[in-house]
Predicted model as a PDB file, atoms N, CA, C, CB and O in Angstrom, pLDDT in the B-factor column:
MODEL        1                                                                  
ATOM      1  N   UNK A   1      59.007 -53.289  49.650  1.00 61.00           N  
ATOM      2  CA  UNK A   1      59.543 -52.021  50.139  1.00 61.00           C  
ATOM      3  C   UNK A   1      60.661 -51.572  49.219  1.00 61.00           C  
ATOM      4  CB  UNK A   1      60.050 -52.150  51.602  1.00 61.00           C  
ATOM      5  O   UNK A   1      61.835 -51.665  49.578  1.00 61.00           O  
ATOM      6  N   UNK A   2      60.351 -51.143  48.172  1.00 78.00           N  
ATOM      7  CA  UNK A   2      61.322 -50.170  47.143  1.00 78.00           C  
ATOM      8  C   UNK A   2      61.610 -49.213  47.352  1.00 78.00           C  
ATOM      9  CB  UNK A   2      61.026 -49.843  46.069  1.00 78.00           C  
ATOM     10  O   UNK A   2      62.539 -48.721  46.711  1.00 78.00           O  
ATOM     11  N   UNK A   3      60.887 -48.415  48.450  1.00 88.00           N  
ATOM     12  CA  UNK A   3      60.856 -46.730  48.001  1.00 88.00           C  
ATOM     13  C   UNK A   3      62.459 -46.093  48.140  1.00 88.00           C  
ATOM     14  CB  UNK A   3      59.667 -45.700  49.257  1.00 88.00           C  
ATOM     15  O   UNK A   3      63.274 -46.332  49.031  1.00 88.00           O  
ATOM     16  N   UNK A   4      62.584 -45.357  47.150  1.00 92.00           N  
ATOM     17  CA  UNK A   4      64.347 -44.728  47.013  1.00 92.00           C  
ATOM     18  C   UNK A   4      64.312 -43.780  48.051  1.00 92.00           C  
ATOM     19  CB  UNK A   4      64.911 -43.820  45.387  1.00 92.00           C  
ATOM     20  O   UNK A   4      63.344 -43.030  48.177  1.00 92.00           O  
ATOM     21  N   UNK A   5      64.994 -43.758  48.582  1.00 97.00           N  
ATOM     22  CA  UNK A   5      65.610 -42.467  50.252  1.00 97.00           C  
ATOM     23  C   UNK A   5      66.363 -41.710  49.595  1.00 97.00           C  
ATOM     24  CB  UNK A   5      66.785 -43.112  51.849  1.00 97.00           C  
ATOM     25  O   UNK A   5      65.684 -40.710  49.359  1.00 97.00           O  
ATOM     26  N   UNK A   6      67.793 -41.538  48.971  1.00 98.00           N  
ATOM     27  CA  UNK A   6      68.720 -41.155  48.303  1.00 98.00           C  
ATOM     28  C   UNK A   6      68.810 -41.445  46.899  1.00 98.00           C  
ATOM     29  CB  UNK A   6      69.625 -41.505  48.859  1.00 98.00           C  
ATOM     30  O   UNK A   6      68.665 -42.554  46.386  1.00 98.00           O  
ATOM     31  N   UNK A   7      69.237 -39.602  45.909  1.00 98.00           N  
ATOM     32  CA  UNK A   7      69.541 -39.882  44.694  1.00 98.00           C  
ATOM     33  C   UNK A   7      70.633 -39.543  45.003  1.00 98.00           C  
ATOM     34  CB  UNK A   7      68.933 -39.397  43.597  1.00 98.00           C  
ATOM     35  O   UNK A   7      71.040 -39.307  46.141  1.00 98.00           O  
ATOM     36  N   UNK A   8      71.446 -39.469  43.587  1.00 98.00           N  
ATOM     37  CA  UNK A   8      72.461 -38.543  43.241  1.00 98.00           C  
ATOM     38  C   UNK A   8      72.035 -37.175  43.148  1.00 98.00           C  
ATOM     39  CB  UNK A   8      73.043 -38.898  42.056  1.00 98.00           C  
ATOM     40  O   UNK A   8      70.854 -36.830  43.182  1.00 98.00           O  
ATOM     41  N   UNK A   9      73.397 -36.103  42.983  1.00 97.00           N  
ATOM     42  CA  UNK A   9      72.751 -35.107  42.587  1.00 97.00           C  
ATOM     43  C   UNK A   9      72.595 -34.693  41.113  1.00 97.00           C  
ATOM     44  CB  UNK A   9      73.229 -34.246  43.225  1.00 97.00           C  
ATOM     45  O   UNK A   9      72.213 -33.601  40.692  1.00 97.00           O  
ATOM     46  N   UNK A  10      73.010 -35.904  40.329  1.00 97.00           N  
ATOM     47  CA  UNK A  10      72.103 -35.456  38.566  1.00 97.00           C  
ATOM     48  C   UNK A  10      70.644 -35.568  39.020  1.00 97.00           C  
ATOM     49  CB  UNK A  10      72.372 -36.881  36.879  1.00 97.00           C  
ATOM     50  O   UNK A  10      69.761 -34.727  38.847  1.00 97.00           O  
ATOM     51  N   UNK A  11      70.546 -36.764  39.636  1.00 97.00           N  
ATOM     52  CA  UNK A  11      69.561 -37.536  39.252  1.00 97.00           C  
ATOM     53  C   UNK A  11      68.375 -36.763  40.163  1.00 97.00           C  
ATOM     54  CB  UNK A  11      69.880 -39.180  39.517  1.00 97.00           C  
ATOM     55  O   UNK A  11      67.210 -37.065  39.904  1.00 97.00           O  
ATOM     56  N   UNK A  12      68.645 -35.732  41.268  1.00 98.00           N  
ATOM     57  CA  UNK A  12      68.189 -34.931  42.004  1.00 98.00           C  
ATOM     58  C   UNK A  12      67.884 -33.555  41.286  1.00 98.00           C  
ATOM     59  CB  UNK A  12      69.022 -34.898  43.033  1.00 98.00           C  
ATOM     60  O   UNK A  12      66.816 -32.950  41.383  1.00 98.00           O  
ATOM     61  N   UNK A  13      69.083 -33.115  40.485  1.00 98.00           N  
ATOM     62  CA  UNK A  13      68.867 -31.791  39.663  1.00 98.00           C  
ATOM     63  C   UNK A  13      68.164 -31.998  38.507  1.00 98.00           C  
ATOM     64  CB  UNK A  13      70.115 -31.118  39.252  1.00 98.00           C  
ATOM     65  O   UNK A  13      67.969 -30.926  37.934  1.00 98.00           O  
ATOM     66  N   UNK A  14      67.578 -33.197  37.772  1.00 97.00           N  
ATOM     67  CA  UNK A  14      66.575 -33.745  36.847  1.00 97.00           C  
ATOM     68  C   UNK A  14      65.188 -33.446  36.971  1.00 97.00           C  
ATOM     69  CB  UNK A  14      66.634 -35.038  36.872  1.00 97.00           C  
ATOM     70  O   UNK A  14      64.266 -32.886  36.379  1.00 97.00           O  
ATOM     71  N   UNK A  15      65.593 -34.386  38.524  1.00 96.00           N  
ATOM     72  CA  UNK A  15      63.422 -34.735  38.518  1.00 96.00           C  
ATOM     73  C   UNK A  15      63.169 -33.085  38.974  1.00 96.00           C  
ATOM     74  CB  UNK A  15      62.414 -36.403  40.408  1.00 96.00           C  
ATOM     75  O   UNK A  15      62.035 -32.717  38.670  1.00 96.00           O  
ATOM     76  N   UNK A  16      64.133 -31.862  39.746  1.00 96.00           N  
ATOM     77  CA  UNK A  16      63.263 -30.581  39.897  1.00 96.00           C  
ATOM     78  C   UNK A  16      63.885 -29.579  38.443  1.00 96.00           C  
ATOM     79  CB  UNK A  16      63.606 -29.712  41.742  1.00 96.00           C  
ATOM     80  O   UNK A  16      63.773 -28.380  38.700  1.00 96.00           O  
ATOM     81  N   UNK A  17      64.285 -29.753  37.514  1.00 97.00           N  
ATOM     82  CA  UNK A  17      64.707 -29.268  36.513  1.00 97.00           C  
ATOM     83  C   UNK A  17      65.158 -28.347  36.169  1.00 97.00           C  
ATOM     84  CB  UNK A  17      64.264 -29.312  36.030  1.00 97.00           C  
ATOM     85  O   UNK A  17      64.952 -27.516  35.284  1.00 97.00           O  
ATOM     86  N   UNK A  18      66.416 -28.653  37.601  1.00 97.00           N  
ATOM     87  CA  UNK A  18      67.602 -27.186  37.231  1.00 97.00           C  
ATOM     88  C   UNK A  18      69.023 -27.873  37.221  1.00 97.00           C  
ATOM     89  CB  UNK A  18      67.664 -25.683  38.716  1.00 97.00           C  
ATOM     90  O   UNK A  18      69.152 -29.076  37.450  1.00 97.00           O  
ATOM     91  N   UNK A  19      69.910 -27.170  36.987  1.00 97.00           N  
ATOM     92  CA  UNK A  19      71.699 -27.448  36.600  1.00 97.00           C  
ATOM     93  C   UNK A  19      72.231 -27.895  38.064  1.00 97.00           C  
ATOM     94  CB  UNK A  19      72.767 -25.718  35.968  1.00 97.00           C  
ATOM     95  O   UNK A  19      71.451 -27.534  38.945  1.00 97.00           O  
ATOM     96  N   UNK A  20      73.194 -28.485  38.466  1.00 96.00           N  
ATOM     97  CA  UNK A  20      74.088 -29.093  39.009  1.00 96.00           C  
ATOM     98  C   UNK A  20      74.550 -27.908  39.826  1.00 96.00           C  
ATOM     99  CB  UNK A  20      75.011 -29.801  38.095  1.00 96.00           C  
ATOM    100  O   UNK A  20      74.847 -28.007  41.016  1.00 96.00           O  
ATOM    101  N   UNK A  21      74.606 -26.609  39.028  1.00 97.00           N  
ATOM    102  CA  UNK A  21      75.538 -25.678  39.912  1.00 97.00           C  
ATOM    103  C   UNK A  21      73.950 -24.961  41.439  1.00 97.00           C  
ATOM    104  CB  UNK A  21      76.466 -23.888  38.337  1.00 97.00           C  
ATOM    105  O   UNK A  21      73.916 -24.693  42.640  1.00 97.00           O  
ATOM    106  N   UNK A  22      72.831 -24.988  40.052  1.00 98.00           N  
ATOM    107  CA  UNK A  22      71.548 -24.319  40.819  1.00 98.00           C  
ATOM    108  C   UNK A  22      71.404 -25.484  42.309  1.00 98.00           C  
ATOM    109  CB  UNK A  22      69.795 -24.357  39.523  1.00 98.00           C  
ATOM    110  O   UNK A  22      71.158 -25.073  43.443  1.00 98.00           O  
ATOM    111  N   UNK A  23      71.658 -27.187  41.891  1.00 98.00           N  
ATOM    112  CA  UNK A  23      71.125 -27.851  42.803  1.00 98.00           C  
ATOM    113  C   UNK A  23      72.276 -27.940  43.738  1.00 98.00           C  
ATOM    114  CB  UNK A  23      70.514 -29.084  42.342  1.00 98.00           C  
ATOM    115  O   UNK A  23      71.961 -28.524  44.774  1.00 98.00           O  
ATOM    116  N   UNK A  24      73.737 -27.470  43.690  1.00 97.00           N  
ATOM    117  CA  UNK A  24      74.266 -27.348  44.721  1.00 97.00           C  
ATOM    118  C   UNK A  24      74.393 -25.991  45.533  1.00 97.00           C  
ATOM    119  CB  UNK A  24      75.254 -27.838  44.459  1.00 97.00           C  
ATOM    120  O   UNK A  24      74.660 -25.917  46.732  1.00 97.00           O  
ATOM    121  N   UNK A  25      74.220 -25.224  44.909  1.00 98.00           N  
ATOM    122  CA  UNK A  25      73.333 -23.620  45.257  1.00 98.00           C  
ATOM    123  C   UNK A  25      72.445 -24.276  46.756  1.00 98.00           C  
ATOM    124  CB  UNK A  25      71.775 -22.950  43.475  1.00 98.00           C  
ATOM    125  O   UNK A  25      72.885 -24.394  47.900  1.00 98.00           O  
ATOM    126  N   UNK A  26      71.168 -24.595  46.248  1.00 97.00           N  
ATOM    127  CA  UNK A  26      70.197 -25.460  47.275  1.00 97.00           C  
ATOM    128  C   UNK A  26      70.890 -25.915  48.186  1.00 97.00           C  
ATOM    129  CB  UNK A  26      69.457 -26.636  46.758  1.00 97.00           C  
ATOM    130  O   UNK A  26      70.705 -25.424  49.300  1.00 97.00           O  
ATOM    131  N   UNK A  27      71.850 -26.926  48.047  1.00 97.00           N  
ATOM    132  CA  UNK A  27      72.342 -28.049  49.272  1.00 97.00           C  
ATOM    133  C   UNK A  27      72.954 -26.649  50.436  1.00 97.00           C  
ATOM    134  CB  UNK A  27      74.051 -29.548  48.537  1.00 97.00           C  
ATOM    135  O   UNK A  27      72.782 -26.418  51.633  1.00 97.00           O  
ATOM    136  N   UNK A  28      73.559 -26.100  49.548  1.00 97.00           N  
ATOM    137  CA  UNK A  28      74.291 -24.898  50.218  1.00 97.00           C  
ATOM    138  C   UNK A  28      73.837 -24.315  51.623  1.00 97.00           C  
ATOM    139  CB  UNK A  28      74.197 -23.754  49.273  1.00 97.00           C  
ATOM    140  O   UNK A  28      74.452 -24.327  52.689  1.00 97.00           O  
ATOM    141  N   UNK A  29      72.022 -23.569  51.184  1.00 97.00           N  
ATOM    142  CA  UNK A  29      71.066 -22.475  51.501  1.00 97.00           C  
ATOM    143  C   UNK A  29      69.849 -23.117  52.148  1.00 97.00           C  
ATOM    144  CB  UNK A  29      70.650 -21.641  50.198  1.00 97.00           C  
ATOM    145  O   UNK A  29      68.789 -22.541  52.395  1.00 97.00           O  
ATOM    146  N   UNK A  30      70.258 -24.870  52.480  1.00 96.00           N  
ATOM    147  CA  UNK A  30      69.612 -25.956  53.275  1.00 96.00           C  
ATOM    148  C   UNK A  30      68.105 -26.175  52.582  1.00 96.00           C  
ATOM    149  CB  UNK A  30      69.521 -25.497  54.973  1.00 96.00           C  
ATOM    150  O   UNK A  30      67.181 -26.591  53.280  1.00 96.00           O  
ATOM    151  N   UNK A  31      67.980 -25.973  51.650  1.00 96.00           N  
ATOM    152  CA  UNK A  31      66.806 -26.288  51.124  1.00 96.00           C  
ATOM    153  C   UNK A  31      66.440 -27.504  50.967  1.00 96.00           C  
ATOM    154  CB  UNK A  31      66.682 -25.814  50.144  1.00 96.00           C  
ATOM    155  O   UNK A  31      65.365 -28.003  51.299  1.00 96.00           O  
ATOM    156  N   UNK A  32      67.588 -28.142  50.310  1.00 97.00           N  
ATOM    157  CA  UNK A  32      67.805 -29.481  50.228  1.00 97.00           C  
ATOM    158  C   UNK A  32      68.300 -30.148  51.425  1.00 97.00           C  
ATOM    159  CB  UNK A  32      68.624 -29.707  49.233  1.00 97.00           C  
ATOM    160  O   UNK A  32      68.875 -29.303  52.111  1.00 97.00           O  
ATOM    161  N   UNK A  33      68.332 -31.458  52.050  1.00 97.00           N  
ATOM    162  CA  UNK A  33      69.316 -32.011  52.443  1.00 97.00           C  
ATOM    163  C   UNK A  33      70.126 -33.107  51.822  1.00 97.00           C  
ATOM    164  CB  UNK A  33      68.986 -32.274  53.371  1.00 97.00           C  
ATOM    165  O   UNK A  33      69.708 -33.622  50.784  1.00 97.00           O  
ATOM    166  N   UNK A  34      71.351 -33.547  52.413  1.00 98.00           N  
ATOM    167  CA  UNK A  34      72.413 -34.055  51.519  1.00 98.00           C  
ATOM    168  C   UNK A  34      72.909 -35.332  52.269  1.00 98.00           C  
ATOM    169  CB  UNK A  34      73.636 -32.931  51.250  1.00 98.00           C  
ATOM    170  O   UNK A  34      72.438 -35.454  53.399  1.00 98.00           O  
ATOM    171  N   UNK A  35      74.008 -36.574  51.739  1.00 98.00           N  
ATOM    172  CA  UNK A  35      74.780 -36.867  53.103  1.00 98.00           C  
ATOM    173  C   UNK A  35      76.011 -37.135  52.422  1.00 98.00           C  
ATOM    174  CB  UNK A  35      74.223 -38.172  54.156  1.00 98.00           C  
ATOM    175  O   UNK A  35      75.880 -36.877  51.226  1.00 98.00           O  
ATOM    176  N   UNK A  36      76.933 -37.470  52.654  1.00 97.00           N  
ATOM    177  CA  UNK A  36      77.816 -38.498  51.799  1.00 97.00           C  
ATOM    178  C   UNK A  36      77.906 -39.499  52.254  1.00 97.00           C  
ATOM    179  CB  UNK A  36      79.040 -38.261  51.528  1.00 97.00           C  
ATOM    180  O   UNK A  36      77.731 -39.652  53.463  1.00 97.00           O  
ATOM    181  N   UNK A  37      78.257 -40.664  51.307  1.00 97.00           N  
ATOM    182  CA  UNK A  37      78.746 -41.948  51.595  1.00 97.00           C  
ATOM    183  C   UNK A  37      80.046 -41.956  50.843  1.00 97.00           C  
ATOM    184  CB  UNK A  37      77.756 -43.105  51.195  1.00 97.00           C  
ATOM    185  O   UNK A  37      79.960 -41.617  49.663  1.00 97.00           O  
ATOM    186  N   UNK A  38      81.084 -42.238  51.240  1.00 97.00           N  
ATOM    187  CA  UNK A  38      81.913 -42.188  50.883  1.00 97.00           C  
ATOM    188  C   UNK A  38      82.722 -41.096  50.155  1.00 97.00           C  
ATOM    189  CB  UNK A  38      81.740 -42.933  50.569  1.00 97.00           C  
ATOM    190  O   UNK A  38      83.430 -40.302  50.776  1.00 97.00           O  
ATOM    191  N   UNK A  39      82.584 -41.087  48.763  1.00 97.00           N  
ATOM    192  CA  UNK A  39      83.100 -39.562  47.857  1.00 97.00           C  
ATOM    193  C   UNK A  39      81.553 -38.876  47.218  1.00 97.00           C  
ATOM    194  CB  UNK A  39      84.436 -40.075  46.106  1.00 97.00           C  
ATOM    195  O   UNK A  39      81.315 -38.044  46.343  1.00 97.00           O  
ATOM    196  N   UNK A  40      80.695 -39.689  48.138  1.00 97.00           N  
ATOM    197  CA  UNK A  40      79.026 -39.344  46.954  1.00 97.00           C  
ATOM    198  C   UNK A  40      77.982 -38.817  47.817  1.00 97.00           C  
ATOM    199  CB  UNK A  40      78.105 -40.992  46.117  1.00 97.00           C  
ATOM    200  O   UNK A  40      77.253 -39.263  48.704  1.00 97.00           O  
ATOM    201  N   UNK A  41      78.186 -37.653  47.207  1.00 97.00           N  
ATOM    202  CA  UNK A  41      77.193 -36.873  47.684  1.00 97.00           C  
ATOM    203  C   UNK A  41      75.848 -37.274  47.497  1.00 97.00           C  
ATOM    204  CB  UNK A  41      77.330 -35.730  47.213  1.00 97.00           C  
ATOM    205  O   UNK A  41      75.550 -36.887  46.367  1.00 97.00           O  
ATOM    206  N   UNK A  42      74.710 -37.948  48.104  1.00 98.00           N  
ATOM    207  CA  UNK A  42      73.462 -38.548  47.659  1.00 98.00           C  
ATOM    208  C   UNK A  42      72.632 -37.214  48.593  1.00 98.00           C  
ATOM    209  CB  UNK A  42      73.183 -40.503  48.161  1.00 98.00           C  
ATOM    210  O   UNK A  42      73.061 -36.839  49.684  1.00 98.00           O  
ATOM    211  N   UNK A  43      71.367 -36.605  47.911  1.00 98.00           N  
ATOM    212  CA  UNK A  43      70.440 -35.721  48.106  1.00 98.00           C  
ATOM    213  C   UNK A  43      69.226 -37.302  48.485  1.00 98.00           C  
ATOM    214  CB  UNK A  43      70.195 -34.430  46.531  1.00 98.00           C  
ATOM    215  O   UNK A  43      69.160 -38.427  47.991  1.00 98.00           O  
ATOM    216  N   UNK A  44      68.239 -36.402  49.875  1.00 98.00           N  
ATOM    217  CA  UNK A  44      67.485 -36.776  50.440  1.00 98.00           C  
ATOM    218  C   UNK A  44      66.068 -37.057  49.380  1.00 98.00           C  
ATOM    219  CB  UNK A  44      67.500 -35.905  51.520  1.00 98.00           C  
ATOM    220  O   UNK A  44      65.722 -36.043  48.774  1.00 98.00           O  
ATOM    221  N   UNK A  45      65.716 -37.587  49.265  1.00 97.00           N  
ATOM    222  CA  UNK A  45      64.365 -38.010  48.344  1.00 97.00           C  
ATOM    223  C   UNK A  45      63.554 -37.250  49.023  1.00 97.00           C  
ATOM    224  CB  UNK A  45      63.794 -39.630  48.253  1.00 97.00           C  
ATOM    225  O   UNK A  45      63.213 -36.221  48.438  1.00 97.00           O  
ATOM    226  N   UNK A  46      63.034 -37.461  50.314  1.00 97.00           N  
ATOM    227  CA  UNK A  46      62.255 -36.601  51.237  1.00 97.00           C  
ATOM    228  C   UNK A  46      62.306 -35.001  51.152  1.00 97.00           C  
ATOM    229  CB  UNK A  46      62.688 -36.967  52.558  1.00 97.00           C  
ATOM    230  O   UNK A  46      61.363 -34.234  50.956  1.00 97.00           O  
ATOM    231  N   UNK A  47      63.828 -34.667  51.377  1.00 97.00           N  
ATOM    232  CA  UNK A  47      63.875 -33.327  51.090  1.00 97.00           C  
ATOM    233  C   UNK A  47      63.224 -32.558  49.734  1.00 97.00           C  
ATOM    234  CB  UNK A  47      65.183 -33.128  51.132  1.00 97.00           C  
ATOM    235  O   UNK A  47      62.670 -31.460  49.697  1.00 97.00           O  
ATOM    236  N   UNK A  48      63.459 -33.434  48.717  1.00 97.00           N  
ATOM    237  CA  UNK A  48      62.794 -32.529  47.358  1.00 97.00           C  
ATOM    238  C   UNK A  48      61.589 -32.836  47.210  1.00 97.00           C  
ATOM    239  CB  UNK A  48      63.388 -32.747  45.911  1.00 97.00           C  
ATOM    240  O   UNK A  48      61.063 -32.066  46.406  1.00 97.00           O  
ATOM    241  N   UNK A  49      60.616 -33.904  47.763  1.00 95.00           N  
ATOM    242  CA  UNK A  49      59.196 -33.624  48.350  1.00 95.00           C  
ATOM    243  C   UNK A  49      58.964 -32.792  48.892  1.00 95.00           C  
ATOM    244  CB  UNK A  49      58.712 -34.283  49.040  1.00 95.00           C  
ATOM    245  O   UNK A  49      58.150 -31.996  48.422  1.00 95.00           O  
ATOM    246  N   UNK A  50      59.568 -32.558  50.165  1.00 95.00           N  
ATOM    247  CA  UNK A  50      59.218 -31.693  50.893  1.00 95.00           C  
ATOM    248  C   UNK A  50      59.661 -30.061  50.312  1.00 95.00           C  
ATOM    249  CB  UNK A  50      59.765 -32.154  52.178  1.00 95.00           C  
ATOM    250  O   UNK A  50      58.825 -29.188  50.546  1.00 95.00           O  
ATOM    251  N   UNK A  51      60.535 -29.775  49.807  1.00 95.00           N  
ATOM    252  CA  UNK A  51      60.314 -28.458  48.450  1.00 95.00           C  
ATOM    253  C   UNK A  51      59.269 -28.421  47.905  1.00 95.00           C  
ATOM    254  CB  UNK A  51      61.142 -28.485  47.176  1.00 95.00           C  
ATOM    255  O   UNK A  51      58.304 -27.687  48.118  1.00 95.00           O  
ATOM    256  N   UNK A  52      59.445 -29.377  47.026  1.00 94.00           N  
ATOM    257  CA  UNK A  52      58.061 -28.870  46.034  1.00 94.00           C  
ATOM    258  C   UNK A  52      56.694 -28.857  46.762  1.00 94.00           C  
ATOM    259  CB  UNK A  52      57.790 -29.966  44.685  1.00 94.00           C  
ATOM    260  O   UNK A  52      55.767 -28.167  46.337  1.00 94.00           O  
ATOM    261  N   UNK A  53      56.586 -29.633  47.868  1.00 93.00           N  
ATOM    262  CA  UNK A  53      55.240 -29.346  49.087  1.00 93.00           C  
ATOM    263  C   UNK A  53      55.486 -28.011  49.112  1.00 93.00           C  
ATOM    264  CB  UNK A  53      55.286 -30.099  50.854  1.00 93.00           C  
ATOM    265  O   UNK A  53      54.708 -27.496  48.309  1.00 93.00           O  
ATOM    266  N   UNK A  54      56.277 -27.060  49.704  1.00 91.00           N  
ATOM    267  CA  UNK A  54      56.104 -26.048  50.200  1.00 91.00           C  
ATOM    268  C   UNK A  54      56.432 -25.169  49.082  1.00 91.00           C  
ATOM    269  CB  UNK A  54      56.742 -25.931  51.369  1.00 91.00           C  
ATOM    270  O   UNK A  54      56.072 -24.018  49.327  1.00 91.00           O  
ATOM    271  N   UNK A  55      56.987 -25.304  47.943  1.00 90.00           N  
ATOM    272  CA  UNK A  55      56.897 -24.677  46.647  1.00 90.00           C  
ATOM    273  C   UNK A  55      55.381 -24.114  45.857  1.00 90.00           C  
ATOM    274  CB  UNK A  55      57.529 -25.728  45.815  1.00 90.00           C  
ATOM    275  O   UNK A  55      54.936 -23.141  45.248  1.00 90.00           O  
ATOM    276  N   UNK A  56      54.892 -25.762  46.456  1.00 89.00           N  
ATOM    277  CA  UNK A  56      53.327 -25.297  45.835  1.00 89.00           C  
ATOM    278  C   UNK A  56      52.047 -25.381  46.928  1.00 89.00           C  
ATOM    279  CB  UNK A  56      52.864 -26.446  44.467  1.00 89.00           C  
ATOM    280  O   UNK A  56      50.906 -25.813  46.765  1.00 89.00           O  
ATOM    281  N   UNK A  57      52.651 -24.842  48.012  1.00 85.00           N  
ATOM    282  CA  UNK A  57      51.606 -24.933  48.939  1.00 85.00           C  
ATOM    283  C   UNK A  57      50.405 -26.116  49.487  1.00 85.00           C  
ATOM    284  CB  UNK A  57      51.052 -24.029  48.513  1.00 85.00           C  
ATOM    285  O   UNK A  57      49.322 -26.042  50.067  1.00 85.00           O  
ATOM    286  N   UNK A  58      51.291 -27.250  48.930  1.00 72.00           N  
ATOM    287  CA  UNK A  58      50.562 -28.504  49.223  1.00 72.00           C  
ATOM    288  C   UNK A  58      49.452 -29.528  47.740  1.00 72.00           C  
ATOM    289  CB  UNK A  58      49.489 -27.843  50.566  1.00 72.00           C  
ATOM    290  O   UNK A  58      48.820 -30.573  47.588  1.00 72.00           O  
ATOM    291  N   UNK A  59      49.909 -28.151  46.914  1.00 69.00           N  
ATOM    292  CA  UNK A  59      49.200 -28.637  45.730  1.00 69.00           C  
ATOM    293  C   UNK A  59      49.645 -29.871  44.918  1.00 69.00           C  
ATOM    294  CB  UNK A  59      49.178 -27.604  44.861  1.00 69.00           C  
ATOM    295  O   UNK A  59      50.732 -29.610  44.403  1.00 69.00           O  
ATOM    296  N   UNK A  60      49.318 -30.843  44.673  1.00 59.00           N  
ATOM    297  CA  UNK A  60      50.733 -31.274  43.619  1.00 59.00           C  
ATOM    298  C   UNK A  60      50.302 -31.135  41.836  1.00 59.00           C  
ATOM    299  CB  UNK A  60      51.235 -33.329  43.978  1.00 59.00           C  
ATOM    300  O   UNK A  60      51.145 -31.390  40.975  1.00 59.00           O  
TER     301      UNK A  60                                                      
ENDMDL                                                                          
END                                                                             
């Protein structure tokens, strides 16, 4: 059982291939979801599946 739950948000604004300011734009406008642990903001793994699901209508 590896599967990652939480990135960062580089490592979140990478794999969908926009800037830091665009992927906190998102967290903003709930597209994304977010949590902190401590001072670190970690983005939902699930959530940016579930974007690009509904980005591309289920296509991948």
């Amino acid at each position: 059982m590896n599967e990652q739950y939480l990135c960062s948000v580089a490592d979140a604004a990478r794999m969908l291939g926009v800037g830091r300011t665009k992927l906190y734009d998102m967290l903003a406008k709930g597209e994304l979801l977010s949590m902190r642990i401590g001072t670190r903001r970690l983005v939902k793994v699930d959530s940016i599946k579930a974007l690009i699901e509904r980005a591309t209508g289920g296509v991948a």
